[in-house]
C-alpha positions as CSV (number, residue, x, y, z in Angstrom):
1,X,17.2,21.2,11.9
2,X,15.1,20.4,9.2
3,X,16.3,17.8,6.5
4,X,14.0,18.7,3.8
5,X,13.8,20.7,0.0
6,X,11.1,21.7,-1.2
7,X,10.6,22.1,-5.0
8,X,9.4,25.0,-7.0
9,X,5.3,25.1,-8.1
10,X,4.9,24.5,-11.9
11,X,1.9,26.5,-11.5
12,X,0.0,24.9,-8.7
13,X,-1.3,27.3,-5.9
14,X,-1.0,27.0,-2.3
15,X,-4.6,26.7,-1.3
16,X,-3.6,26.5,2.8
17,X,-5.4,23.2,2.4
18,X,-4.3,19.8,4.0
19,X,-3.6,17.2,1.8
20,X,-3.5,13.8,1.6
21,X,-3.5,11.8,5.4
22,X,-5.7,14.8,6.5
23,X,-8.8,14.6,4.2
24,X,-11.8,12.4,4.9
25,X,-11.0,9.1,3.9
26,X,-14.5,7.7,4.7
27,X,-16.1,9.9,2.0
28,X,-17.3,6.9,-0.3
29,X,-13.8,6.2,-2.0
30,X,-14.0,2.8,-0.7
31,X,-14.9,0.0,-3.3
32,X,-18.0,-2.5,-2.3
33,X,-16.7,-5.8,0.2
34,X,-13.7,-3.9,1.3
35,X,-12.9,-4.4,5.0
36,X,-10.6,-2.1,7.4
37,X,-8.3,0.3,6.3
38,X,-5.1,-1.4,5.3
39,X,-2.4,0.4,7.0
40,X,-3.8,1.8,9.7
41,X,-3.1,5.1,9.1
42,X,-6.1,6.7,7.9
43,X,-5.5,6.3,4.1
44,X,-8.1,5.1,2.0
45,X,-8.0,0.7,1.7
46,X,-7.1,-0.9,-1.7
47,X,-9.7,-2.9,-3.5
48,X,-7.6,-6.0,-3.2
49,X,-4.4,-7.1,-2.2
50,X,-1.3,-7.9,-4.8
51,X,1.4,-10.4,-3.4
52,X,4.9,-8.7,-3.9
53,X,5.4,-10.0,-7.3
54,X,2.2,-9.3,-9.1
55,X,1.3,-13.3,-9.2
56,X,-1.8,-13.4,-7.2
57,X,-4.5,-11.2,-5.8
58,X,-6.9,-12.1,-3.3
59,X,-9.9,-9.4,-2.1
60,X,-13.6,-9.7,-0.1
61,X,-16.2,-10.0,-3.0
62,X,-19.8,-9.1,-2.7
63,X,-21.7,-12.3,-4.0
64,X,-25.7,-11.8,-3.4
65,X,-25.4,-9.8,-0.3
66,X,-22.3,-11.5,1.6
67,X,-18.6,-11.0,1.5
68,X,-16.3,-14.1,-0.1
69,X,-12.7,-14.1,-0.2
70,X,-11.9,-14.4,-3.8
71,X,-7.9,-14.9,-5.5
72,X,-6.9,-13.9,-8.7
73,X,-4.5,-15.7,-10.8
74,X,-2.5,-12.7,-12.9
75,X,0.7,-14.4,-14.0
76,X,-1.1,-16.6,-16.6
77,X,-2.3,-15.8,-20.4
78,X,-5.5,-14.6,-19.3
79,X,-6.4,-13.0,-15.4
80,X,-9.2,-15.7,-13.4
81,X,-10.5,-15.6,-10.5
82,X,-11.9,-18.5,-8.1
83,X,-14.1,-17.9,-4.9
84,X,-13.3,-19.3,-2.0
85,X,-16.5,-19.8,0.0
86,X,-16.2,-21.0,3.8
87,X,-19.2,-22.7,5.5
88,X,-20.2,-19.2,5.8
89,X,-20.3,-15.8,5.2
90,X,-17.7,-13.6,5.8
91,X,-18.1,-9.8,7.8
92,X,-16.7,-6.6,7.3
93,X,-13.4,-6.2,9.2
94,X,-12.4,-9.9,8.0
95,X,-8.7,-9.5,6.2
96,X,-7.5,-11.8,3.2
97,X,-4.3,-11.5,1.8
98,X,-2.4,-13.8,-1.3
99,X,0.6,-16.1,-0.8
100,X,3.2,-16.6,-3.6
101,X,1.9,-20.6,-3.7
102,X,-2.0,-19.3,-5.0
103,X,-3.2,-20.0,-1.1
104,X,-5.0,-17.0,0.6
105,X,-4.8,-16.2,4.3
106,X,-8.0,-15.1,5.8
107,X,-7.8,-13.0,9.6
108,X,-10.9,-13.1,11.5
109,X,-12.0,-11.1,14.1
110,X,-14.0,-12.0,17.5
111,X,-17.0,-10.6,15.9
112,X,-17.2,-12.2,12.7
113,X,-19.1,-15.5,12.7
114,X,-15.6,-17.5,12.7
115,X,-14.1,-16.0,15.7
116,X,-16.5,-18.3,18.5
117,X,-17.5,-15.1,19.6
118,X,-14.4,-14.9,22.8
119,X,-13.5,-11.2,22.7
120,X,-10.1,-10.4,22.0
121,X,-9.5,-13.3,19.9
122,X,-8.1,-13.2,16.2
123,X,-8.4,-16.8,13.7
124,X,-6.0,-17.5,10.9
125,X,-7.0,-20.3,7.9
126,X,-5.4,-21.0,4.6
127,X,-7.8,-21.1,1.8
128,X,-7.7,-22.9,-1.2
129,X,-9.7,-24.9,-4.0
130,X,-10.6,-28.1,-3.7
131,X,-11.9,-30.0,-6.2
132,X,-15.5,-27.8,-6.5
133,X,-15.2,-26.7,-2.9
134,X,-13.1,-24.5,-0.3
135,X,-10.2,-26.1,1.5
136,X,-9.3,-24.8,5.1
137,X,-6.2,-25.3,7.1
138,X,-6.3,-23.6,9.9
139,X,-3.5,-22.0,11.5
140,X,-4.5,-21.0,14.8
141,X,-5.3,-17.9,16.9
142,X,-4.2,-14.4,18.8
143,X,-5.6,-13.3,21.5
144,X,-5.6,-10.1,22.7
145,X,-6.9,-9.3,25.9
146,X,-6.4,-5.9,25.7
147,X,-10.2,-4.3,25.1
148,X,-8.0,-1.2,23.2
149,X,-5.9,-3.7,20.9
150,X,-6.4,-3.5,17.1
151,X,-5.0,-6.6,14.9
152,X,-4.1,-6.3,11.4
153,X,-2.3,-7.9,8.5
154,X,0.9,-5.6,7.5
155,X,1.4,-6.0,3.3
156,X,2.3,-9.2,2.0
157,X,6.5,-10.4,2.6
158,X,8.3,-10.4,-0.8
159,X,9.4,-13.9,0.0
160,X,5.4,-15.0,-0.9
161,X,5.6,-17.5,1.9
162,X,5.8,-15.3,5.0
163,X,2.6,-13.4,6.5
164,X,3.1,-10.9,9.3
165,X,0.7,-8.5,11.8
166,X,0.9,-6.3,14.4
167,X,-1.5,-6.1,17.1
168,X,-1.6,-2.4,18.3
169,X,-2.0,-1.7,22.1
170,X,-2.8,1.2,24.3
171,X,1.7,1.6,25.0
172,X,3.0,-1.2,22.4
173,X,2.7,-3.1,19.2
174,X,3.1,-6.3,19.0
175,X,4.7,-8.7,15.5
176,X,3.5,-11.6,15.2
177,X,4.3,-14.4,12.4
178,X,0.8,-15.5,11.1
179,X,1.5,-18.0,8.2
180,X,5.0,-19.6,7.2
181,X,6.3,-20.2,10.5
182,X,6.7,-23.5,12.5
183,X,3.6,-24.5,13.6
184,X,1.0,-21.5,14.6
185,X,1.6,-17.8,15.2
186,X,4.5,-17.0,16.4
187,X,5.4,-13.6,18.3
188,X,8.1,-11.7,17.2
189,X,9.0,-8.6,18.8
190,X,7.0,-6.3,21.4
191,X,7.6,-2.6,20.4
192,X,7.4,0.5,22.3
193,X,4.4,3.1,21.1
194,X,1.3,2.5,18.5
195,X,2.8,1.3,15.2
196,X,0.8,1.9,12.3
197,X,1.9,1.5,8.3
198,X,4.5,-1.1,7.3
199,X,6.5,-1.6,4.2
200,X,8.9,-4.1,3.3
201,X,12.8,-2.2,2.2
202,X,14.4,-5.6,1.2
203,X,13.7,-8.2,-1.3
204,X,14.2,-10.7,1.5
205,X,12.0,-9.6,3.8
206,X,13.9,-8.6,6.9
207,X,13.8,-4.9,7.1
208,X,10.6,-4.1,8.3
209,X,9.5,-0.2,8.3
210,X,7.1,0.9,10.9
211,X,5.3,4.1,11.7
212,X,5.7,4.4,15.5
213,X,3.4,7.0,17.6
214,X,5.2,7.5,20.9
215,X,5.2,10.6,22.6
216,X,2.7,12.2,20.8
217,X,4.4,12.4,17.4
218,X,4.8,9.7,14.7
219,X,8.1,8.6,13.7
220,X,9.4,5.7,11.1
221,X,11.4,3.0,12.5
222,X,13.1,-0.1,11.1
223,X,12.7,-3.3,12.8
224,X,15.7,-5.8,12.1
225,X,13.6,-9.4,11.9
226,X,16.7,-11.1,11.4
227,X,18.0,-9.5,15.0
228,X,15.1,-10.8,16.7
229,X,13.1,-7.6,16.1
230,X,15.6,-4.8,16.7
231,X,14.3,-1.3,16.6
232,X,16.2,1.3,14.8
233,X,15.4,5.2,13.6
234,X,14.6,5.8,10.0
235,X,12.9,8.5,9.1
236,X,13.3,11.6,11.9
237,X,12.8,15.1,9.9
238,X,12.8,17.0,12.8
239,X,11.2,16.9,16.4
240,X,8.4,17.9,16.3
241,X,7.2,16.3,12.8
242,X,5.0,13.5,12.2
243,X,7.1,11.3,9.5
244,X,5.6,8.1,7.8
245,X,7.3,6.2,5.0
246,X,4.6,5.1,2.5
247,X,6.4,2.9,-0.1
248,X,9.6,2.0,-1.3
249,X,11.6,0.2,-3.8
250,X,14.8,-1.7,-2.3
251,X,16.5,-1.9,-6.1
252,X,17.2,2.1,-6.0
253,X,16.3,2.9,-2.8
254,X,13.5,5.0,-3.2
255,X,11.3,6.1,-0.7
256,X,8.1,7.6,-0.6
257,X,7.4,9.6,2.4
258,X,4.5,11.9,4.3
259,X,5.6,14.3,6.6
260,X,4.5,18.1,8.4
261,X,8.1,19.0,8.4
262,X,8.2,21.5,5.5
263,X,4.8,22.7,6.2
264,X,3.4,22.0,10.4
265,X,0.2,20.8,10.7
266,X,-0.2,19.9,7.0
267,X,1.2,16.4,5.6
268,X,2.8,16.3,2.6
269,X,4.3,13.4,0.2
270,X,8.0,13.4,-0.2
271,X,11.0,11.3,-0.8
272,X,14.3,10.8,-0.1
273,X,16.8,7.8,-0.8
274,X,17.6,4.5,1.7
275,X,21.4,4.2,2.4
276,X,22.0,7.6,1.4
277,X,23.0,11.4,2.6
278,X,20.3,12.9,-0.2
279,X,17.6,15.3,1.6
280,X,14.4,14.0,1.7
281,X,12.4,16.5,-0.6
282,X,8.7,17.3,-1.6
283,X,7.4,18.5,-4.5
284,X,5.2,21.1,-5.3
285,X,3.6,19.1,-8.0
286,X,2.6,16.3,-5.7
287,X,0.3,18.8,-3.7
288,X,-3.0,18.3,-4.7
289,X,-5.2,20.6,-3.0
290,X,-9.1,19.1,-1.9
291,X,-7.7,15.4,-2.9
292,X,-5.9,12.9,-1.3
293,X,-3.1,11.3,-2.8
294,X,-1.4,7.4,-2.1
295,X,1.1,6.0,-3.8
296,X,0.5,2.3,-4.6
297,X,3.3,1.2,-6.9
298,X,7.1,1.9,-8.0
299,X,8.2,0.6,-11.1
300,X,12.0,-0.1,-10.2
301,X,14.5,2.3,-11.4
302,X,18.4,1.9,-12.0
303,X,20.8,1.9,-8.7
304,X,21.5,4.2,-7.6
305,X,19.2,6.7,-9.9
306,X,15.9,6.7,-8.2
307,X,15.3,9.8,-10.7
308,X,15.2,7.2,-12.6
309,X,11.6,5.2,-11.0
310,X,8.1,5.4,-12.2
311,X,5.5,6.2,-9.0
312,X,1.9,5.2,-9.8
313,X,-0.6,7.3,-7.0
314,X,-4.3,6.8,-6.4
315,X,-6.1,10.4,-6.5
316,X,-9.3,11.0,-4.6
317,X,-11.0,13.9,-5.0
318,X,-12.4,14.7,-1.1
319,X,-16.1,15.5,-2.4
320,X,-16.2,12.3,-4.4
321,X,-17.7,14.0,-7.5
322,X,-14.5,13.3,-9.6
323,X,-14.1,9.7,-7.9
324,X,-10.6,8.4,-8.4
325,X,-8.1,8.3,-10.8
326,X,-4.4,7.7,-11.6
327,X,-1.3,9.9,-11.2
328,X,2.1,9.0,-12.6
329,X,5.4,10.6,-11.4
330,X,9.0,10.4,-11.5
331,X,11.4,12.0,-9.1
332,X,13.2,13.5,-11.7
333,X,10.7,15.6,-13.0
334,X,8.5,17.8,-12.1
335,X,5.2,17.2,-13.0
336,X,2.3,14.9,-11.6
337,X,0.5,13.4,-15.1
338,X,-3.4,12.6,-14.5
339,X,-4.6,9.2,-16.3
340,X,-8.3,8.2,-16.0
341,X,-9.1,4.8,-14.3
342,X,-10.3,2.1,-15.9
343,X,-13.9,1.0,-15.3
344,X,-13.7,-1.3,-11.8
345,X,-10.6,-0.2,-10.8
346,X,-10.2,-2.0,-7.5
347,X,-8.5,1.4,-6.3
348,X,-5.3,1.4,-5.0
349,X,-4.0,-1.2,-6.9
350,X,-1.8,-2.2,-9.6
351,X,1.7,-3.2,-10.8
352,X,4.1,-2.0,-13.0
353,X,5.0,-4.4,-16.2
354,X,8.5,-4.7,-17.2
355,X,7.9,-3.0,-20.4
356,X,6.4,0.6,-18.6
357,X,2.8,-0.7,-18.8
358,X,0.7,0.2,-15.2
359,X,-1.4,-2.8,-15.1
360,X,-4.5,-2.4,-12.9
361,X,-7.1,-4.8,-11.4
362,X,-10.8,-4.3,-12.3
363,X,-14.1,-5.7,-12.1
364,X,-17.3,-5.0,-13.1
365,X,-20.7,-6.5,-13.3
366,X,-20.0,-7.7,-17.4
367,X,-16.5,-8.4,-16.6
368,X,-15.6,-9.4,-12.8
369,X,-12.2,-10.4,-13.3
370,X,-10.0,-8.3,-15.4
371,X,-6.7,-6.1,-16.0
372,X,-6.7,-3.2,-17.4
373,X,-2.9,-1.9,-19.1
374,X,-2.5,1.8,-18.9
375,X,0.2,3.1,-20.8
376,X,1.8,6.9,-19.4
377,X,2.3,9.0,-21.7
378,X,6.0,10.0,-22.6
379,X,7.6,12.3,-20.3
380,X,7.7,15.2,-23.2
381,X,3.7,14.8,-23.8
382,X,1.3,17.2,-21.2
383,X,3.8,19.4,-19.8
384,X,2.8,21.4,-16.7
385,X,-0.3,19.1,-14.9
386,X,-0.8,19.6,-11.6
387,X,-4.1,20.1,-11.0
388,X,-7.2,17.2,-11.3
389,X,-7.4,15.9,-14.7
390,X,-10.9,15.1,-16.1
391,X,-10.9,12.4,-18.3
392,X,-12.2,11.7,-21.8
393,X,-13.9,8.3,-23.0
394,X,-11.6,8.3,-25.7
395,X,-8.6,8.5,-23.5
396,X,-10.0,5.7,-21.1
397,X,-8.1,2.5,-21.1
398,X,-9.4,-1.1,-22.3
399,X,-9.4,-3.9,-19.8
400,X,-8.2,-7.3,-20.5
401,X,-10.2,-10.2,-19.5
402,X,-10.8,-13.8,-20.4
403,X,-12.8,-13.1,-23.1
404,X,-9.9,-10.7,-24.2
405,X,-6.7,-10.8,-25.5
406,X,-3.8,-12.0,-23.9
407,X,-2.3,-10.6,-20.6
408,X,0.9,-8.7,-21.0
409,X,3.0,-10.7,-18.3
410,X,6.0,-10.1,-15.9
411,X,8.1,-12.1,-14.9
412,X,20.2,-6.8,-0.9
413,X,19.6,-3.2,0.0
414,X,22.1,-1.7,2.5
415,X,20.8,-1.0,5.9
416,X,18.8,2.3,6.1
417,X,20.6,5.5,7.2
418,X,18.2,7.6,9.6
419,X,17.1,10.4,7.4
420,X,17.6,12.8,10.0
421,X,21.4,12.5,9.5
422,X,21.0,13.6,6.0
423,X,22.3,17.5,4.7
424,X,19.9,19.6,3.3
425,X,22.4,20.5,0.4
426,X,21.6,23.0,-2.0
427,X,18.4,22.8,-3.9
428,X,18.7,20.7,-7.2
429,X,16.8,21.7,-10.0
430,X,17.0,20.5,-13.4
């Protein structure tokens, strides 16, 4: 049985075309210093890495030919940036990521120039400033001894203080505790199949969701770290789908899903509702043909209305000649709005502001640390947009930098239901 609607077209063609998850992600969208692809999945890497509640940023910098972990303070007046320089340069593949206290955690593989050159082995530090320097507390390492094995980072914890990755075998996948825990990393759980993805469906950062490969299709999974790792169905469309959750937002529930279950062979983005019997459903609008589309940021709706929710999505147009831009949608209506991104756009990233502002990291040559506030329009302006929206200079938004003005600022959900149990119902429209 298929748990799925599918919405009517406002006027956008079925071209027969995969989209996004399917197009070439290694076409160029990728901004300069940027290491491996975040999730694992295939979808393009963001430009830098936000902690849970917008406070810091930390991403690889190009500085005269090299790679530098840099952080970005964004909860004060004006957005800064420091670079944190080791003894020396860092290498493509190396993964930094912010915690809530300003520190970034840097992974290191066995070929960078940290990694002593063992195969198999994976180094974790702290960085921070010191005085005019760099100061390094290093937490230990993983080895994996596994030729096959891939180690990366999974998105930062909303706790801030917690840092988690998975290190993906030939059968299993292992979680491990990188930063936060007792003394070292810490292994978690060992979990049957190839896990790829990960988002965070709590505020407290126990409900972890995983995209599991097992049997030659890909199915979403829950583990439980406060029950040592428990394994649990989430997201199960039918059997032969693949099914990935891609972001969510634990105040309404929201999820935002890709899945060949309305359409085989062809992935498309949906969503459906955590703790719910709602069908998981996928809009015409958010079919894109010849781009790919990732959603990067929910501005939190009202529970239980995740109608009510603001979803800001990265475009990429597959032959690179429009580059990349911004889409803003609600589940509640039916139309994908186009914005242009600002200059520098570290793409992929960005937070929404309390007030409906998308606020989006840039940098550029003139300005390399800065935030751009991009205001949607109102849901009665540019009716019926689906298809890629060319931008005007007049339309294109203003960054805010420290030579600026002032930074706009901003200051548990119940236990998934497998999605598979959900009706199809009757198809709402509204």
């Amino acid at each position: 049985m298929t748990m799925c609607a599918i919405e009517p077209s406002t006027g956008h063609a079925d071209t027969g075309q995969a989209d996004a998850g399917h197009a070439d992600t290694e076409r160029g969208s990728r901004t300069e210093g940027e290491g491996v692809t975040e999730h694992g999945d295939g979808r393009p890497a963001p430009g830098c890495v936000l902690t849970a509640d917008g406070s810091y940023a930390a991403r690889l910098a190009p500085v005269d030919g090299s790679l530098v972990p840099e952080r970005w303070t964004l909860d004060g007046p004006e957005p800064c940036a420091v670079p944190l320089p080791g003894g020396r340069p860092e290498v493509p593949g190396t993964e930094v990521q912010p915690l809530g206290d300003g520190r970034v955690l840097v992974h290191r593989p066995a070929d960078g120039p940290h990694g002593g050159g063992r195969p198999g082995r994976h180094t974790f530090s702290l960085l921070y400033p010191a005085g005019s320097g760099t100061g390094e507390l290093a937490l230990g390492a993983i080895a994996c001894p596994d030729e096959g094995t891939r180690l990366r980072l999974l998105p930062p914890a909303p706790c801030g203080r917690r840092a988690y990755a998975v290190a993906v075998g030939p059968r299993s996948t292992a979680l491990w505790l990188v930063a936060g825990g007792a003394s070292g990393p810490e292994r978690l759980a060992e979990i049957p199949g190839r896990c790829s993805g990960g988002v965070w469906l709590d505020r407290a950062g126990r409900m972890l969701a995983l995209d599991r490969e097992a049997g030659g299709r890909t199915k979403s999974v829950v583990v439980d770290l406060g029950r040592g790792g428990e394994v649990s169905p989430l997201l199960q469309l039918t059997p032969e789908s693949d099914d990935r959750v891609l972001l969510a937002d634990p105040d309404s529930g929201l999820l935002l899903i890709r899945s060949d279950a309305p359409s085989p062979g062809r992935a498309r983005l949906g969503w459906g509702v955590l703790g719910s019997t709602l069908p998981v459903r996928f809009p015409e609008c958010l079919r894109l043909p010849d781009c790919t589309v990732t959603p990067f940021a929910i501005r939190p709706g009202r529970a239980p209305a995740p109608e009510s929710c603001s979803v800001a999505l990265r475009v990429d147009s597959a032959d690179g000649v429009l580059g990349s831009w911004v889409g803003v949608w609600r589940p509640g209506l039916r139309q994908l709005r186009h914005l242009p991104a600002p200059e520098g756009w570290l793409a992929g990233t960005g937070l929404w502001a309390a007030d409906g502002v998308l606020r989006l990291p840039c940098a550029t040559p003139a300005v390399p640390c800065a935030v751009a506030l991009l205001y949607p329009p109102a849901p009665e302006q540019r009716h019926g947009e689906s298809g890629p929206y060319v931008p005007s200079e007049a339309e294109s938004p203003a960054p805010v930098s420290a030579a600026g003005p002032a930074m706009r600022t901003t200051v548990p959900a119940p236990r998934p239901v497998p999605l598979q149990q959900a009706p199809l119902g009757a198809l709402v429209t509204k």
